[in-house]
C-alpha positions as CSV (number, residue, x, y, z in Angstrom):
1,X,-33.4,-16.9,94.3
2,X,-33.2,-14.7,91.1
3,X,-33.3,-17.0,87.8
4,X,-33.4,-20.8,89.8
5,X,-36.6,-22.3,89.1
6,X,-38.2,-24.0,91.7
7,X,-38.0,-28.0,90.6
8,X,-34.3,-27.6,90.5
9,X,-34.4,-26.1,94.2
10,X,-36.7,-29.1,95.2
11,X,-34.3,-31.9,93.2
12,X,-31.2,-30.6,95.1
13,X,-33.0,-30.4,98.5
14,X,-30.7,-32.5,100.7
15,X,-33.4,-32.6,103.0
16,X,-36.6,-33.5,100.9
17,X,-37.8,-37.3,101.7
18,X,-39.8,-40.1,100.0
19,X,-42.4,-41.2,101.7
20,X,-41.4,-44.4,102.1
21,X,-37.9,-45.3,103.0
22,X,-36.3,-47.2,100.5
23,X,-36.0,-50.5,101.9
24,X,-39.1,-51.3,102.6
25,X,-40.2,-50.5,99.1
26,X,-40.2,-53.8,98.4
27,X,-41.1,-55.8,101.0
28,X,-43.8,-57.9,100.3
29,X,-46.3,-58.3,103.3
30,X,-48.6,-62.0,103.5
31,X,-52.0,-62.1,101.7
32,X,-54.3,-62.1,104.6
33,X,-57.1,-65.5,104.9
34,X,-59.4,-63.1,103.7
35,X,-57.7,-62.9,100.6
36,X,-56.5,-66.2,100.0
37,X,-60.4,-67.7,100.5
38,X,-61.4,-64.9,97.9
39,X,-59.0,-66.0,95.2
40,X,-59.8,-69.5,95.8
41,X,-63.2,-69.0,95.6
42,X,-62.8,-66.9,92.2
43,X,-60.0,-69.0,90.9
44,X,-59.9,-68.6,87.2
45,X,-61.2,-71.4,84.9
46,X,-58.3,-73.4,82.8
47,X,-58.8,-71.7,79.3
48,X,-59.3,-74.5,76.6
49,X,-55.8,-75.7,74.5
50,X,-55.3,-73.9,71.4
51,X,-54.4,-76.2,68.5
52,X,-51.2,-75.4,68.7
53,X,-51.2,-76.6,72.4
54,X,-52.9,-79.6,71.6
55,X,-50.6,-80.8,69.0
56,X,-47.4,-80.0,71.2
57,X,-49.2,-82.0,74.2
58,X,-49.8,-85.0,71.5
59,X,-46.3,-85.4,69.9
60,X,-44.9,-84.9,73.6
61,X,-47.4,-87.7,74.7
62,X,-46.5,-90.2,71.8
63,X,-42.9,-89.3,72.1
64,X,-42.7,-90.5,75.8
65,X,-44.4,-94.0,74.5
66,X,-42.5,-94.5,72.1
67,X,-39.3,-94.1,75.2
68,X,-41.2,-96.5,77.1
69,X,-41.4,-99.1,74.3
70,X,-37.8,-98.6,73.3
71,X,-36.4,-98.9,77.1
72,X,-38.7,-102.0,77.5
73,X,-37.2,-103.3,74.1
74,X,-33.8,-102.6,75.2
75,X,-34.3,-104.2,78.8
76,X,-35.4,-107.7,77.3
77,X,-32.9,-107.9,74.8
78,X,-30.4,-106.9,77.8
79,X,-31.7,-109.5,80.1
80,X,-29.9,-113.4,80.2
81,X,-31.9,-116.1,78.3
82,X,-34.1,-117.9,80.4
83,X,-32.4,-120.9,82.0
84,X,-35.6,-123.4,82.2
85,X,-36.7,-124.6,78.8
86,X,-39.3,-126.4,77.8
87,X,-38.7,-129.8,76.3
């Protein structure tokens, strides 16, 4: 092989191999019970809201009030009069 340098030889190899076949490149195999007890033993901690977070959680929390007071308003001004009055 006079002037071919040797990764071009190896590139056009037709019979060079991986050594994995392709498809089972991604196959994913189970975590074994070994593994799941370890990671539920070391589960990490929730980290604490940063104000940002805290102020998103708040208007979400006060907006979903306010839906429950304005569907509670709408449903009793939807509903019939009461028919037994007082006299």
């Amino acid at each position: 092989m006079v002037g071919a340098h040797a990764a071009a030889t190896i590139s056009r190899n037709p019979g060079h191999r991986h050594p994995k076949p392709e498809n089972q490149m991604f196959e994913r195999t189970p975590p074994s019970r070994a593994v799941l007890k370890a990671n539920k033993a070391f589960k990490s901690a929730q980290p604490e809201l940063t104000e940002y977070e805290k102020t998103q959680k708040a208007v979400l929390d006060n907006r979903e009030r306010l839906k429950a007071e304005r569907l509670a308003r709408d449903a009793a001004a939807d509903s019939p009069p009461d028919t037994k009055t007082s006299r």
